[in-house]
Steps between C-alpha positions, in 0.01 A plus 500: 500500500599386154190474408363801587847663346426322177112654482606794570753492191223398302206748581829776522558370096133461396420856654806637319384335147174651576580834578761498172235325257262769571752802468600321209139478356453833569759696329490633188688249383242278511183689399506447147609134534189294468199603302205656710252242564205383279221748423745768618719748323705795554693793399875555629674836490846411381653890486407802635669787678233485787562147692438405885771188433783565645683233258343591160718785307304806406523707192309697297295254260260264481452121476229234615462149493148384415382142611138479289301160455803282486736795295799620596519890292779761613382855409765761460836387657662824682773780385834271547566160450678460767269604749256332372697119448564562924173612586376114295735347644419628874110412384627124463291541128699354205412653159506215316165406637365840354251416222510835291533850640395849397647817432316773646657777246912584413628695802827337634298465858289241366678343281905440583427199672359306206860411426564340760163324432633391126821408632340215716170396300574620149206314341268737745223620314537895514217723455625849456342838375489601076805736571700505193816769624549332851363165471515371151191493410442421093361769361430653148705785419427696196811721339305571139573868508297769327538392142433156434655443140834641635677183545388431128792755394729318714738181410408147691800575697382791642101381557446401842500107512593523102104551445420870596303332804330820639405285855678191704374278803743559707585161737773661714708231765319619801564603851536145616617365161628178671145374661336237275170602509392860484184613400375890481181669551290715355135439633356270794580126511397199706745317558378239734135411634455819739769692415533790269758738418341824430677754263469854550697840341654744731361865352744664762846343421623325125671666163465816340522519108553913343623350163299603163190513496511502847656863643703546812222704657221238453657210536358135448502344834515057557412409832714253729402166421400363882353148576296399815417158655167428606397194662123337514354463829152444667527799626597693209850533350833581643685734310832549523696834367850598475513840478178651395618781206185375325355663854340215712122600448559462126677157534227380745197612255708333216523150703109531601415557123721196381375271798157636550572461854532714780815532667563336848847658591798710310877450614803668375626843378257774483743778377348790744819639605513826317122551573336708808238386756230681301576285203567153702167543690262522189714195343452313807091608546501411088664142574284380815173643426466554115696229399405249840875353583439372840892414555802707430863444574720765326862462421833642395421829290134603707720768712479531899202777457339234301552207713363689795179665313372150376575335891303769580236453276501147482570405871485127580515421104818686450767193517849619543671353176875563556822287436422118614113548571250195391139614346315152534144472352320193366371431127 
């Protein structure tokens, strides 16, 4: 009788550490705690406002975790902090393993979390959009005026920077003036063997200039600085977007011009909210059979009409991409 007492305390406790390691394992807790395995890689939606978790914390933003050929890259990092340090935290992923992240473009839903980031791994290497007014961006800014030999008339005192300097590089602090290793961009950069950060202008959204010899009826318009991530496969490359003002067909002709490659799947924002289905459903036909993505898996800012019109169009390779989803491909 003891015996049998005694094995049945011990299959009772082995069962019980079974059944709790493999909860365990499968929270979300654990998901981000151990790199994917070799040859494999994947793509981690880290904030969203669409989510089947019922642990995760939605809001409107987006952030995702990138695991690429032995990288760890966060792009975009959510509208607040907060949310975004619990939603890590739940994802068992610790930021100090991050080894540079990207700045999709300066809208606080992408880009509030990245204090948090630089409060745990301030040596992270940043790489954010050219923005001078939101971001910090150095930029030269020229202040001559209409007559050039004015300041000539003028006392030292009363010359800008004693000289008459008619222009200055202007190195502002920065957005994230603490992080100790920013870098901004202007054009495309590879920044690791099969990854490329592709760098687009937005000619929808940016900053208007009316000043002389501009006039406030013809204004000068800059576009939103917005950067992309695409990543080399076999297949073609993954690109990854995080909200799309360039418009998504432009950023995916820009990243097959840069690459040379076709595109195997796009993920993230596609900014189709305020669009109808007439408009959605010639982007969509443009985007599978002009431009030959096989895979999408839209995000955040796409809009319900535009979530449903590319399931519809895409069928078995539309991949829900919501709060706590995995995209796993192979190099």
């Amino acid at each position: 009788m003891k015996k049998r007492l005694l094995s049945m305390s011990l299959l009772f406790i082995l069962g019980t550490f079974l059944v709790f390691g493999v909860t365990s394992f499968l929270q979300p807790s654990r998901v981000l705690a151990a790199a994917p395995p070799a040859g494999q890689n994947r793509i981690t939606s880290l904030y969203d406002a669409i989510s089947s978790s019922q642990t995760l914390e939605k809001d409107w933003g987006y952030s995702a975790l990138v695991e690429y050929n032995g990288k760890r890259i966060l792009f975009d990092a959510g509208n607040n902090a907060d949310i975004f340090k619990r939603n890590v935290k739940k994802l068992g992923l610790d930021l100090r393993t991050i080894d540079f992240a990207v700045l999709s473009h300066p809208h606080a839903d992408h880009l509030s979390g990245f204090d948090y980031l630089v409060e745990v791994n301030p040596n992270v290497k940043l790489y954010l959009p050219a923005d001078l007014h939101n971001l910090g961006a150095p930029s030269l800014f020229k202040f001559g005026g209409p007559d050039p030999n004015a300041a000539a008339a003028l006392p030292p005192e009363e010359r800008y920077f004693d000289t008459g300097a008619t222009e200055v590089q202007l190195k502002p602090s920065g957005r994230y003036y603490k992080a100790k290793n920013v870098e901004y961009l202007r054009d495309n950069l590879t920044v690791a063997p099969g990854i490329t950060i592709i760098s687009t202008r937005s000619p929808y959204l940016g900053g208007f200039n009316g000043y002389p010899p501009k006039t406030p009826t013809e204004p000068a318009l800059v576009g939103l600085p917005e950067l992309s991530l695409a990543l080399d496969t076999s297949q073609g490359e993954v690109l990854i977007s995080g909200c799309s003002h360039t418009g998504i067909e432009a950023i995916i002709e820009a990243t097959q011009k840069a690459t040379g490659k076709s595109t195997y799947a796009a993920l993230g924002g596609f900014h189709l909210f305020p669009y109808d289905a007439t408009y959605i459903t010639a982007l969509a036909n443009k985007v599978k059979n002009d431009l030959g993505v096989r895979i999408v898996s839209p995000a955040h800012c796409t809009g319900h009409l535009g979530f449903k019109i590319f399931k519809d169009f895409y069928k078995d390779n539309y991949l829900y991409g919501g709060l706590g989803s995995q995209f796993k491909f192979s190099a």
